[in-house]
C-alpha positions in Angstrom: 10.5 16.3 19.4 7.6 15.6 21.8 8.3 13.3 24.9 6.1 10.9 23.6 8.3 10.7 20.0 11.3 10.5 22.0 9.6 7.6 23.9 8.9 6.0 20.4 12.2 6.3 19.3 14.1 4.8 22.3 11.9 1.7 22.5 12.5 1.6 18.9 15.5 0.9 18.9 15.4 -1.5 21.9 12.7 -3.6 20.5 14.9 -3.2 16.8 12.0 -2.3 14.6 11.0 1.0 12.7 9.5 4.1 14.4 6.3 3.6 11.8 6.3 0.1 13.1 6.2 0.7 16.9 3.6 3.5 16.2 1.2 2.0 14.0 1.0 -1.1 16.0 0.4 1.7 19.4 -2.2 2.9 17.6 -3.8 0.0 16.4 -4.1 -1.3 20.1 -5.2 2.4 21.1 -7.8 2.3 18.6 -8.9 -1.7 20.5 -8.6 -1.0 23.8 -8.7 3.3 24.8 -12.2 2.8 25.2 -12.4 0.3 28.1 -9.1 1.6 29.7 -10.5 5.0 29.9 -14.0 3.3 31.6 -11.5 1.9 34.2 -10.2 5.5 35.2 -7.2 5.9 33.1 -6.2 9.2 31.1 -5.6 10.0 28.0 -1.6 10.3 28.7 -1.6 6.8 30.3 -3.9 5.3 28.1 -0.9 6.2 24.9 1.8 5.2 27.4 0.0 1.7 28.2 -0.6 1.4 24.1 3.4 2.1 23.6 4.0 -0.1 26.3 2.1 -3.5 25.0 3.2 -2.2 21.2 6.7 -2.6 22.4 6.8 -5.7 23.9 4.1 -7.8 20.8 6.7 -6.8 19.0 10.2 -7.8 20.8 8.2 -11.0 21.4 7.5 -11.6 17.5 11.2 -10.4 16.9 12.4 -13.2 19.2 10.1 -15.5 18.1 11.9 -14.8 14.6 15.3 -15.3 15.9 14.8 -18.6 17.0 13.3 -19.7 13.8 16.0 -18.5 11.8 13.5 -15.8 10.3 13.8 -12.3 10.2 11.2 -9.3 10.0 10.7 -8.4 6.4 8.4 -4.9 6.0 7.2 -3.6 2.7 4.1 -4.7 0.9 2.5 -7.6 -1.8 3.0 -6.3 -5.2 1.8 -9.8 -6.9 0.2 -12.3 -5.1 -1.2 -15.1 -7.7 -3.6 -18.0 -6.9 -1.7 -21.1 -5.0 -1.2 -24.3 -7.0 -1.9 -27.5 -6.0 1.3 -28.9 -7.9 0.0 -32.9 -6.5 -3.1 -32.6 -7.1 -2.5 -31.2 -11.0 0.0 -34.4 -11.1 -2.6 -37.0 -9.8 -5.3 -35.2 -12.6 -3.0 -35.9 -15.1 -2.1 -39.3 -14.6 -5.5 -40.6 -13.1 -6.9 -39.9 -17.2 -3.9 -41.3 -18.6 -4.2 -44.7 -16.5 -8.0 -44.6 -17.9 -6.6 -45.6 -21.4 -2.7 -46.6 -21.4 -2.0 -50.3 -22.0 -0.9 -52.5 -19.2 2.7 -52.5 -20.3 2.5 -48.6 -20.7 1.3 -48.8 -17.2 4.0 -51.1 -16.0 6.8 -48.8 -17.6 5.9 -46.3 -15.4 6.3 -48.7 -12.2 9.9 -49.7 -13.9 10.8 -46.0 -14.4 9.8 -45.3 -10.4 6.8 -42.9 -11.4 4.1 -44.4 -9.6 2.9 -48.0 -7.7 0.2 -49.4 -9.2 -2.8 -51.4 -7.3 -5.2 -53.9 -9.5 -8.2 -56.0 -8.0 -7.6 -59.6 -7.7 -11.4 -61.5 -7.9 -9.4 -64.6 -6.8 -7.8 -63.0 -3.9 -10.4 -61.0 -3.4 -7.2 -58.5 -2.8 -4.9 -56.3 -5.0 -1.9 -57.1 -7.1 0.2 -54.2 -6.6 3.2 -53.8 -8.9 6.1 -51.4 -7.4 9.8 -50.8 -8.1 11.6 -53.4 -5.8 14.8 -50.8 -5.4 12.2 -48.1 -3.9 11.0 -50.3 -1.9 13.8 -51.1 0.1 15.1 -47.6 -0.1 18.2 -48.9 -2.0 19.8 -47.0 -4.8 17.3 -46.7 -7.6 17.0 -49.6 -10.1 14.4 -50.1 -12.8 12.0 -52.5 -13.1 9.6 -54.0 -11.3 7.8 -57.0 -9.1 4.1 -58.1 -8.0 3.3 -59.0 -4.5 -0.9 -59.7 -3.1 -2.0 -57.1 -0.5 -5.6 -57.5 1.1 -6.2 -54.1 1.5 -5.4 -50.4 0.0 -2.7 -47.8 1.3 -4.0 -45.1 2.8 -3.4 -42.4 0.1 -4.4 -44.2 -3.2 -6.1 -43.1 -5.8 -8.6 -44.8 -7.8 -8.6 -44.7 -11.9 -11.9 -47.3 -11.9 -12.9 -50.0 -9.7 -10.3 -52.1 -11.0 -7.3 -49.9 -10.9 -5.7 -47.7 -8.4 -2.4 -45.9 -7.5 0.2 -43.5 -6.4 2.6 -41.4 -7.2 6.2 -41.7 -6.2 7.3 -38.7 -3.7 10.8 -39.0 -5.0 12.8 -42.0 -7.0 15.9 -40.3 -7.1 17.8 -39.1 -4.5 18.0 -41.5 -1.4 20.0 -39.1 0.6 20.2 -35.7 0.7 23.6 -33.4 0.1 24.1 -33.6 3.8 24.0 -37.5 3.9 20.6 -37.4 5.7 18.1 -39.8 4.8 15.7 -38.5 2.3 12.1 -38.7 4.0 10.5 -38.3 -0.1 12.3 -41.3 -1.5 10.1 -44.2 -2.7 7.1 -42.6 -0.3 4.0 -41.9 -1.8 3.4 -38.3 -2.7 0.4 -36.6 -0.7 -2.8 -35.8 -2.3 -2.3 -32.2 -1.7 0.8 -29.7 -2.1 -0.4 -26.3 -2.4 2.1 -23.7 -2.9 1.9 -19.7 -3.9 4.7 -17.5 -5.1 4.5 -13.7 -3.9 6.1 -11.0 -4.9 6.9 -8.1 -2.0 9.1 -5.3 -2.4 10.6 -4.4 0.9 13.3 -4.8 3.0 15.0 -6.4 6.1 13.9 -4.3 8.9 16.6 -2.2 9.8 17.9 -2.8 6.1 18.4 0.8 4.4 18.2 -1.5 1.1 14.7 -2.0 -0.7 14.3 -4.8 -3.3 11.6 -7.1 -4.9 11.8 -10.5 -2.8 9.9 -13.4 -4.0 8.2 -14.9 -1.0 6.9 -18.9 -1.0 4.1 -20.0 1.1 3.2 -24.0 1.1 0.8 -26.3 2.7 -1.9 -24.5 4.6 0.1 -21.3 4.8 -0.4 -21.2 0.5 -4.3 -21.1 1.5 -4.3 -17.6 3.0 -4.6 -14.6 0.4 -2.8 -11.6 1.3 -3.6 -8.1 0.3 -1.8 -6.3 -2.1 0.0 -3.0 -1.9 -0.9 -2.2 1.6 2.2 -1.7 4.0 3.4 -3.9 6.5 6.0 -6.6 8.4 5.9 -10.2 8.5 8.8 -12.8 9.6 10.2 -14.9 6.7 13.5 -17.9 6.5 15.7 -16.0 3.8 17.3 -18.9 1.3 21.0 -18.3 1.7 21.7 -16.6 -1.4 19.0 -14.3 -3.5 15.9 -12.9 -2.7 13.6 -15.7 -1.9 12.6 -16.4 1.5 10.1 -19.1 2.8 6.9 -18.7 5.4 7.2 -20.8 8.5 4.1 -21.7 10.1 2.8 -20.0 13.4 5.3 -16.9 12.9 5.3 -15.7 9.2 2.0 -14.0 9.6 1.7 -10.3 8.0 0.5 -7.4 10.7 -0.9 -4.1 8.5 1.1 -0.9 9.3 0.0 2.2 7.0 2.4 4.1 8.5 5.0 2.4 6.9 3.9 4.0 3.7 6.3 6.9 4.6 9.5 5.0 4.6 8.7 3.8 1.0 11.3 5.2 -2.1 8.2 5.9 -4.2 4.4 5.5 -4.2 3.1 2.3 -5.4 2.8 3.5 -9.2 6.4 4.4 -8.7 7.5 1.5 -7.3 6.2 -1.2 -9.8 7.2 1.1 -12.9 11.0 0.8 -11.5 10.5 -2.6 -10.9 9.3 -4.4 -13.9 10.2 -3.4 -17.8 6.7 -4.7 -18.8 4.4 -1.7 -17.8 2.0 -1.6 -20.7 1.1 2.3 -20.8 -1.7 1.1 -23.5 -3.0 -1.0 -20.7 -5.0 -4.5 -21.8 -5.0 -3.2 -25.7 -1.4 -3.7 -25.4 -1.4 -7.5 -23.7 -2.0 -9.3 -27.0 1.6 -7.2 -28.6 3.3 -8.3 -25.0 2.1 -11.5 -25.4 3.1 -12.4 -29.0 6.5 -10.5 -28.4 7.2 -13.1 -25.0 5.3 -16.0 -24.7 8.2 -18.2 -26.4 10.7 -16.7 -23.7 12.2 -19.1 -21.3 11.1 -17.6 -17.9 7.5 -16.5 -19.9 5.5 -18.0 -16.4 7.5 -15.6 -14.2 7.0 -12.6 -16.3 4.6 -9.7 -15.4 2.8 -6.6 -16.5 1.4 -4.0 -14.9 -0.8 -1.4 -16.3 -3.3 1.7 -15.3 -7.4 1.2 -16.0 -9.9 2.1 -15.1 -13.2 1.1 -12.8 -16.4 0.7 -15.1 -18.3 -1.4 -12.3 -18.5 -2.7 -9.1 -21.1 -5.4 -7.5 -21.7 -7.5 -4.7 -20.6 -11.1 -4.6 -23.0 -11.7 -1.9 -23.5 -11.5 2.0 -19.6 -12.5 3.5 -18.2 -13.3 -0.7 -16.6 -9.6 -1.5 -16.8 -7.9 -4.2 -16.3 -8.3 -8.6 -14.8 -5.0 -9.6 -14.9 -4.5 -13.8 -11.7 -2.4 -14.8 -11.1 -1.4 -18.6 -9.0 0.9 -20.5 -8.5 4.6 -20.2 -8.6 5.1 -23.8 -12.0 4.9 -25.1 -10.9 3.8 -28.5 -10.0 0.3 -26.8 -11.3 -2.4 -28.2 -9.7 -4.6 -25.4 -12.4 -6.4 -22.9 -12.7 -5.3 -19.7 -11.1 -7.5 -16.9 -13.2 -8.4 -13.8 -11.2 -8.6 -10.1 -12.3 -10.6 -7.2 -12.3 -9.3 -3.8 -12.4 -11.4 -1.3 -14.4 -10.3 1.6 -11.9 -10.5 3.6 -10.4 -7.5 1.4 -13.7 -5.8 1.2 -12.7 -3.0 3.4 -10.5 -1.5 1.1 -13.2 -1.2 -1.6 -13.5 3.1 -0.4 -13.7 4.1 -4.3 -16.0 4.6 -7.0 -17.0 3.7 -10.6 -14.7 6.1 -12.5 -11.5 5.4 -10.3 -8.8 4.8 -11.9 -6.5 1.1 -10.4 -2.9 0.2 -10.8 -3.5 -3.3 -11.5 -0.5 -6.5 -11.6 -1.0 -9.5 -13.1 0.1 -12.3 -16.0 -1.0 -12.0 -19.3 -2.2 -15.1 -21.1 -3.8 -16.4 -24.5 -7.3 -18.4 -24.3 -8.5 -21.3 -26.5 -10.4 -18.6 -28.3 -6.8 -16.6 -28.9 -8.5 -13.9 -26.6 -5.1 -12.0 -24.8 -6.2 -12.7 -20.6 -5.0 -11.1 -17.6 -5.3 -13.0 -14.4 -4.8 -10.0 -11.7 -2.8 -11.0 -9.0 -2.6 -7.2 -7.1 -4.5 -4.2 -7.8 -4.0 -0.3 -5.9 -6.8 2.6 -6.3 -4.7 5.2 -7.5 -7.2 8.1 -8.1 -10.6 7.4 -6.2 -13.6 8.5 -6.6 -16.1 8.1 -3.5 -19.0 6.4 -4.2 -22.5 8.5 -3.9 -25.8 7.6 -2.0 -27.2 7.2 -5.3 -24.7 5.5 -7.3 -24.1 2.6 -5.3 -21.4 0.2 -6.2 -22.7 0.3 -10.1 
């Protein structure tokens, strides 16, 4: 062992990360900053030491920084990483149309139940009648029914169903308190406009964990907003739930750092990994989806159940300047009948676009049945498995 791997190991282990860890991150900052600290005189030798240096302490100070949040360092990579919902907004959708055309006492049973407050113009006032559950209200043990006060003005966070009518949902009409006697900040509130939230899956483990597992991760809020790669190697800092293997993202420190080097600490390769993981690898690939789909869709957990399958890449073009990249994927058997799938790479994944037409993807996803009965597969993760490079003359197509 070279002094340098010696050096790696022992600051390992003071910092409590990985090896792979401490040296991928060394080389990432060798790769940012050799060239300026060899302009200002430095060697090559003190250059690496600086890099292991700096490496060392980013990451005691994001360890730290995950002690005192109650998270801890998670490495591994996305397997599935699905589109966020906006779980409000779909609610507010759903109830603005219904408003449209519901009778006024249909409307009025929803203010009794504690589903929503309801706003409607006054000409004489020249203000709003709003009609609200009286036990909400006053934060009081829920109650139903419901009274009519005059307001002059709307709450900020209304919602309009026509010029006439407006409203907002409840946040919470049942629990005033929570389990630990604390007041329940939800109850008789109006829900936000917005709740965006986006459930990843990540095989990994606890950093210095010799156990590896699938762990479902939950981003919300503006955390759900950001897209992270699939099936490339890294650590991020995550609140485990007390029992299972969920954990939640905390803003400002569960923020995923890259490290291919981690690859080598993996059980298996990715194809490896995802066949041990899930009983629904479909080795007919999307001419199998409508059998998987007809056999499942009546199960009870049939919106957390995924496939995974191996197809290959028939196309690849632009989005545009700065919008990524749609890449067409179809069967390997050219008997298939099934219709190709297109994925959308986000520019901000561009850079791993290195393969061909011809390429063959491990690609992730949930399989569902449109209005047409046409078996769909949204694709949450994808992973090149045999590339082919791209020629000068073959472009992206």
């Amino acid at each position: 062992m070279s002094d340098i791997e010696q050096t790696i190991e022992r600051i390992s282990k003071n910092v409590g990360c990985d090896t792979a860890a401490l040296k991928g991150r060394m080389d990432a900052i060798l790769e940012e900053q050799q060239e300026g600290w060899l302009s200002a005189g430095k060697n090559e030798e003190q250059c690496t030491l600086l890099a292991l240096r700096v490496a060392g302490r980013q990451i005691k100070s994001e360890v730290d920084r995950a002690k005192k949040s109650g998270c801890v360092i998670y490495e591994g990579m996305y397997v599935s990483v699905p589109r966020y919902k906006d779980w409000a907004q779909l609610s507010y959708n759903k109830f603005t149309k219904q408003l449209e055309t519901l009778p006024q006492d249909a409307r009025e049973g929803l203010v009794e139940n504690g589903t929503l407050v309801m706003f409607e113009y006054d000409p004489v006032s020249d203000g709003y009648i709003k009609t609200y559950n009286e036990s909400l209200a006053r934060k009081d043990t829920f109650v139903a029914g419901f009274t009519t006060t005059t307001v002059t003005e709307l709450p900020k966070g209304t919602v309009e169903v026509n010029s006439n009518l407006h409203y907002y949902l409840v946040w919470n009409s049942t629990m005033p308190t929570f389990p630990s006697g604390g007041r329940n900040f939800k109850y008789g509130e109006p829900r936000p406009a917005s709740e965006k939230d986006r459930t990843c899956l990540f095989f990994g483990r606890k950093q210095g964990s010799d156990i590896w597992d699938m762990h479902t991760f939950k981003f919300s809020g503006a955390l759900a907003e950001d897209e992270p790669v699939s099936f490339v190697p890294g650590t991020i800092a995550m609140r485990p739930a007390r029992q299972g293997s969920v954990a939640y993202a905390k803003p400002q420190v569960s923020i995923f750092s890259e490290n291919t080097d981690l690859a080598s600490n993996f059980p298996a390769d990715p194809m490896g990994i995802v066949k041990e993981a899930t009983p629904h690898f479909l080795e007919g690939g999307l001419n199998d989806l409508e059998g998987f789909i007809d056999n499942h869709r009546e199960d009870k957990n049939w919106y957390d159940l995924w496939v995974a399958m191996n197809l290959e890449v028939v196309q690849i073009d632009p989005r545009g300047e700065g919008k990524g990249y749609i890449i067409t994927v179809g069967d390997l058997d050219i008997e298939s009948m099934a219709s190709p799938v297109d994925i959308y790479i986000p520019d901000s994944h561009a850079h791993l676009i290195d393969f061909g037409v011809g390429s063959q993807m491990l690609v992730v996803g949930q399989g569902w049945m449109s209005r047409d009965d046409e078996a769909k597969l949204s694709v949450n993760g994808w992973y090149c498995t045999d590339a082919l490079q791209p020629t000068a003359t073959e472009g992206w197509d």
